[in-house]
Backbone bond lengths (Angstrom), bond angles and torsions (degrees), N, CA, C in turn:
res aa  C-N    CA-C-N  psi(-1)  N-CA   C-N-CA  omega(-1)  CA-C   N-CA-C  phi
1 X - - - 1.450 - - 1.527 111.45 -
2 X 1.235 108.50 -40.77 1.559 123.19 169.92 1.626 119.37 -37.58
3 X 1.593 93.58 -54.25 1.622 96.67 -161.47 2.146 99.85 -80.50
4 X 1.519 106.83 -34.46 1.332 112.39 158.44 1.706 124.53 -13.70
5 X 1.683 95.99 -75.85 1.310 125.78 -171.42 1.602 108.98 -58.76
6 X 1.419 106.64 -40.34 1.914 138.78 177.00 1.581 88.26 -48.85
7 X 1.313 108.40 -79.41 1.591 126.75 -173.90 1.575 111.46 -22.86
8 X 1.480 98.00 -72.21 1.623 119.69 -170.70 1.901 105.67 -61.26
9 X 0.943 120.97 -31.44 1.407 131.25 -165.78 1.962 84.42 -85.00
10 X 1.390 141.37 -52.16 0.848 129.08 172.87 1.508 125.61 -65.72
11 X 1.279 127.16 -37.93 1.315 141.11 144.66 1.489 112.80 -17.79
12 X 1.265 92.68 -72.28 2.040 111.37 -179.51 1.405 102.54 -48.50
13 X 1.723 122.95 -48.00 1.443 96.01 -173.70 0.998 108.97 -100.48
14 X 1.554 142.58 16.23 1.559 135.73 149.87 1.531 105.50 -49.49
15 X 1.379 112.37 -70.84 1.599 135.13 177.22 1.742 108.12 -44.35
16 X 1.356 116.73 -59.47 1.256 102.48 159.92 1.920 123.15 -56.33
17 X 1.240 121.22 -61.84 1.266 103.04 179.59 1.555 130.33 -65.10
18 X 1.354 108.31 12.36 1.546 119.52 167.82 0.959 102.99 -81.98
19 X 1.185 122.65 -54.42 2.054 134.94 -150.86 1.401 93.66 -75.49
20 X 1.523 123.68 -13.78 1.764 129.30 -165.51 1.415 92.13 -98.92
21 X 1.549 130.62 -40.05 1.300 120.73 -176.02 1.334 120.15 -119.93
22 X 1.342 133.11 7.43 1.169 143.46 141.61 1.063 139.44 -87.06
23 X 1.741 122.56 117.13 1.696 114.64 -147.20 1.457 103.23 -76.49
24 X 1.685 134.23 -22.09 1.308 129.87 -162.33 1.504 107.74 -111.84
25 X 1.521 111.27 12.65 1.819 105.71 166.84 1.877 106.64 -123.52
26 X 1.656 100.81 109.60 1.445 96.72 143.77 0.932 162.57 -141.91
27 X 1.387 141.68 -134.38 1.642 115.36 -172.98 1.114 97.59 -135.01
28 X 1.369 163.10 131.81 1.330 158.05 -158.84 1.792 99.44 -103.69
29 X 1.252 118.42 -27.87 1.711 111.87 165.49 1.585 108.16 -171.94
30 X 1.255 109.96 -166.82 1.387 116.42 -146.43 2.217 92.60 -90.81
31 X 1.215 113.54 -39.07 1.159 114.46 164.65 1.669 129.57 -50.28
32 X 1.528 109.06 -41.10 1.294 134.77 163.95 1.857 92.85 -41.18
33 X 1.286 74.09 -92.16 1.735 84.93 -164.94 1.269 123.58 -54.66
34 X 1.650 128.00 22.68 1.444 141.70 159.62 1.194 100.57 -91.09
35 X 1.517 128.80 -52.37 1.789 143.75 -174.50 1.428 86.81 -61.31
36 X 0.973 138.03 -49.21 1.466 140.03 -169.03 1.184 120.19 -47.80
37 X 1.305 94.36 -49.67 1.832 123.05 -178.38 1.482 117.49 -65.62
38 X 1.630 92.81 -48.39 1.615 87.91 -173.30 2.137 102.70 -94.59
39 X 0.934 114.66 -22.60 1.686 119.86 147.58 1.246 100.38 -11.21
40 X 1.584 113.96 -89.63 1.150 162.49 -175.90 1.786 105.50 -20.55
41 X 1.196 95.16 -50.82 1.809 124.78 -167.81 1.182 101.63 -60.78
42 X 1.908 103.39 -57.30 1.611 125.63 -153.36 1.845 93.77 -76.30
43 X 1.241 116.60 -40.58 1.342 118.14 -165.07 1.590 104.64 -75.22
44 X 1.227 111.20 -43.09 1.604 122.20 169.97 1.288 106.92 -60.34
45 X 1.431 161.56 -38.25 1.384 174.09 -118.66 1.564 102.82 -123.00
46 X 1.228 106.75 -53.39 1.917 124.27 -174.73 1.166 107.89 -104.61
47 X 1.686 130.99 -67.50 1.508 107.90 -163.94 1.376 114.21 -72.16
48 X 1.699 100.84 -54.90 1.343 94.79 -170.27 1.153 124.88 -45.76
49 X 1.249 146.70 -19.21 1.423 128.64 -178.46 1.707 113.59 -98.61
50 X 1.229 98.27 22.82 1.442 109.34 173.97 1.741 103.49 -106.63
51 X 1.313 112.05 -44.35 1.214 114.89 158.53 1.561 132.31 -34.86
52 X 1.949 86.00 -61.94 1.667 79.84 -175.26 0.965 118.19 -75.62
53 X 1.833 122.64 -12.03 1.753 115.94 161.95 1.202 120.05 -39.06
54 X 1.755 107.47 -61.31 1.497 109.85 -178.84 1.488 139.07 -65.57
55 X 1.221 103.44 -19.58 1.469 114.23 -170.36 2.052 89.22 -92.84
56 X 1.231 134.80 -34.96 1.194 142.23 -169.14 1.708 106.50 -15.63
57 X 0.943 138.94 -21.26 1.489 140.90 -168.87 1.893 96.24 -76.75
58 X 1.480 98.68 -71.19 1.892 137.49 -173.72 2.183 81.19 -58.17
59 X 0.744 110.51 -44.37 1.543 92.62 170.20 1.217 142.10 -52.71
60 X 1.459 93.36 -65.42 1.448 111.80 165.96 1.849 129.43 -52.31
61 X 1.747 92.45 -54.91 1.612 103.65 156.48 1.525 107.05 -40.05
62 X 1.666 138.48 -85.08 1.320 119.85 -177.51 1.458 125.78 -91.33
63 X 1.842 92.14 78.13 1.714 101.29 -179.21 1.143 131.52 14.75
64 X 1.681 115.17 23.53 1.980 106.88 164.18 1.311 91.94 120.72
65 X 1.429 123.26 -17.71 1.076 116.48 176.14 1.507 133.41 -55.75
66 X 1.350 117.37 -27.59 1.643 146.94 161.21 1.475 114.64 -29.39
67 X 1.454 96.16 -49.66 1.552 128.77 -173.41 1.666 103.20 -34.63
68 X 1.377 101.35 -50.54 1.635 126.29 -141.03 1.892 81.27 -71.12
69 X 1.545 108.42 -50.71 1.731 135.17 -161.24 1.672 94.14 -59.07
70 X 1.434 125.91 -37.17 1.340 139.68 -175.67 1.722 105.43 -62.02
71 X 1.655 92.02 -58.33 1.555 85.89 -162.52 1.683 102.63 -72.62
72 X 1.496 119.21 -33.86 2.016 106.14 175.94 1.186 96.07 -38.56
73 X 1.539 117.53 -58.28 1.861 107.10 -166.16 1.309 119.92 -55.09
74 X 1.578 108.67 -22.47 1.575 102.36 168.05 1.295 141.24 -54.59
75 X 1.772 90.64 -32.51 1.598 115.89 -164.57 1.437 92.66 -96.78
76 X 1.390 123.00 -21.28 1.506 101.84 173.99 1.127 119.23 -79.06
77 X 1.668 108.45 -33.37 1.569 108.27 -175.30 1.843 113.09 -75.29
78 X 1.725 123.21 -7.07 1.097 98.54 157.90 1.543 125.73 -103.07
79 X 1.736 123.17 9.30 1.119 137.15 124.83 1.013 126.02 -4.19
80 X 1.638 111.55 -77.06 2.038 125.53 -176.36 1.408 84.61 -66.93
81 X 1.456 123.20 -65.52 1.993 108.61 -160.89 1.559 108.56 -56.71
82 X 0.806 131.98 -17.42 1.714 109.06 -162.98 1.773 95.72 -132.19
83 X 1.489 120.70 117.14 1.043 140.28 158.66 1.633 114.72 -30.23
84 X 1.185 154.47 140.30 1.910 152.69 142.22 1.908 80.61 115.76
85 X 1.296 120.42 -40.16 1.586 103.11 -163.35 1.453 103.13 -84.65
86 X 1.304 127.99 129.24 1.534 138.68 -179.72 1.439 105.10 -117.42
87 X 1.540 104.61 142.15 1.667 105.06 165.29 1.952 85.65 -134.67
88 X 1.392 113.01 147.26 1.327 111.20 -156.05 1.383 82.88 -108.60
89 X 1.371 133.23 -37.02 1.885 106.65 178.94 1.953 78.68 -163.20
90 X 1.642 85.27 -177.82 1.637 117.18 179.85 1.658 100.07 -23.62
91 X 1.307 102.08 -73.63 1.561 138.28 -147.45 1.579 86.48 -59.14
92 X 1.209 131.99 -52.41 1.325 146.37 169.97 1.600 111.36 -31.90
93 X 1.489 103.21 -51.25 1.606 100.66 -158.70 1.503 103.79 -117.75
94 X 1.587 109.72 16.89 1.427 128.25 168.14 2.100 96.06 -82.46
95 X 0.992 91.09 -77.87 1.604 94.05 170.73 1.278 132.77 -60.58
96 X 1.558 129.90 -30.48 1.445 115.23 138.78 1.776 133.07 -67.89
97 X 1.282 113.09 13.77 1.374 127.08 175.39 1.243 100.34 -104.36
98 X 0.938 119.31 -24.67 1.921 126.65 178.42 1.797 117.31 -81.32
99 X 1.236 106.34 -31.13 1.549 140.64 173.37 0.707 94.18 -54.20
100 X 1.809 121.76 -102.66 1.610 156.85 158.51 1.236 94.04 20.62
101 X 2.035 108.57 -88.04 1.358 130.75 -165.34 1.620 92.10 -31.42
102 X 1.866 108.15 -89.43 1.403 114.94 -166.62 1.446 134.45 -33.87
103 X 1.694 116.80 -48.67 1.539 116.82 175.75 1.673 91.23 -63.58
104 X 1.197 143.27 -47.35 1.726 132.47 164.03 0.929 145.66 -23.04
105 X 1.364 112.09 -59.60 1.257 146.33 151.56 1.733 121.58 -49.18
106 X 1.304 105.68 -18.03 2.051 121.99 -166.96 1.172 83.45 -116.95
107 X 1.514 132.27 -66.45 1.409 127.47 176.08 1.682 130.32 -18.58
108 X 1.682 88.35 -81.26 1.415 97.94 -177.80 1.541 121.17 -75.97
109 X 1.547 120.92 3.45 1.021 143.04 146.96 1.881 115.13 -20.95
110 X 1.075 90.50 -56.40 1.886 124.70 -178.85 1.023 130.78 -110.00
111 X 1.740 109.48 13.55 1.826 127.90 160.95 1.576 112.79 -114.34
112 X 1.109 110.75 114.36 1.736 110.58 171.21 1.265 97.32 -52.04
113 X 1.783 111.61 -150.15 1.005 131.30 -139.45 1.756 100.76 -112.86
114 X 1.261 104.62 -22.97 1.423 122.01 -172.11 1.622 105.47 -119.93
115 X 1.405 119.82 17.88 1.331 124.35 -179.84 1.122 135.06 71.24
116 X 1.408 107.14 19.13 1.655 119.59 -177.81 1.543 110.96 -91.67
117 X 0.920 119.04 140.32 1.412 123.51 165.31 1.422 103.49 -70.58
118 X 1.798 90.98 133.56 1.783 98.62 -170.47 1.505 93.75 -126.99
119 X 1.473 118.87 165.70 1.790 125.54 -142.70 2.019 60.75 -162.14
120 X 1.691 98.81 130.56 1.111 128.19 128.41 0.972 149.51 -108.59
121 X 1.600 124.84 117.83 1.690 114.36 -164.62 1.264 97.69 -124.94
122 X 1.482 106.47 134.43 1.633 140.58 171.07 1.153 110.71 -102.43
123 X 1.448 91.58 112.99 1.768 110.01 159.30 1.251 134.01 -66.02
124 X 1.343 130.47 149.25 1.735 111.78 153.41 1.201 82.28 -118.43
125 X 2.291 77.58 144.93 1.234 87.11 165.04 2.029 125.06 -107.61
C-alpha cells in the first residue's frame, strides 16, 4: 500500500510540474490533480498496453519513439475523463508526457520495490 501511495504522490508531481510549465495543461486544484494521478495509473495499467500491442509495428519502425505518442494519448484520454484537468491540444500533452515520464523516471529512481526510499552507499576499498 506504501509503495502505491509512493507512486501516486510521484505521479501528482509529474502532473503538477507539467501544468507549472506547460501553457495548455491545467489543474483546476490540488484534489483534481490527485484523481488525475491515480486516473493516470488506472489508464496506464489497462489501456496502454493494449495500445502498445496495436501500434507494435509504428513502434518498432521509430525505435521506441511511438512510446512517447502513446503516453500524450494517455494524458489526453485522462483529460476527457476527469473534469478541472485540461490538456489544450497534441503539442500540450507531447510535453507534459515528457514531464510526467522524467519527474517518474527521477522519482522512482529512489523507491524500491515496496516504496521505500532506498540510500546507496559505496565503499572504497
Amino acid at each position: 500500500m506504501a509503495g502505491l501511495l509512493v507512486r501516486l504522490a510521484i505521479s501528482s508531481v509529474g502532473l503538477w510540474v507539467a501544468s507549472a510549465l506547460v501553457p495548455g495543461i491545467s489543474v483546476a486544484n490540488t484534489a483534481t490533480l490527485l484523481w488525475a494521478a491515480l486516473l493516470l495509473g488506472i489508464v496506464n495499467a489497462i489501456v496502454r498496453p493494449i495500445a502498445v500491442l496495436l501500434t507494435l509495428p509504428i513502434t518498432l519502425l521509430s525505435l521506441g519513439l511511438f512510446l512517447w505518442v502513446i503516453n500524450a494519448a494517455m494524458i489526453g484520454l485522462v483529460a476527457q475523463l476527469l473534469d478541472g484537468f485540461n490538456v489544450a491540444g497534441f503539442g500540450s500533452a507531447l510535453l507534459g508526457a515528457m514531464i510526467v515520464s522524467l519527474t517518474g523516471w527521477i522519482g522512482n529512481a529512489y523507491v524500491g520495490e515496496r516504496g521505500h526510499l532506498e540510500v546507496v552507499v559505496m565503499q572504497r576499498d
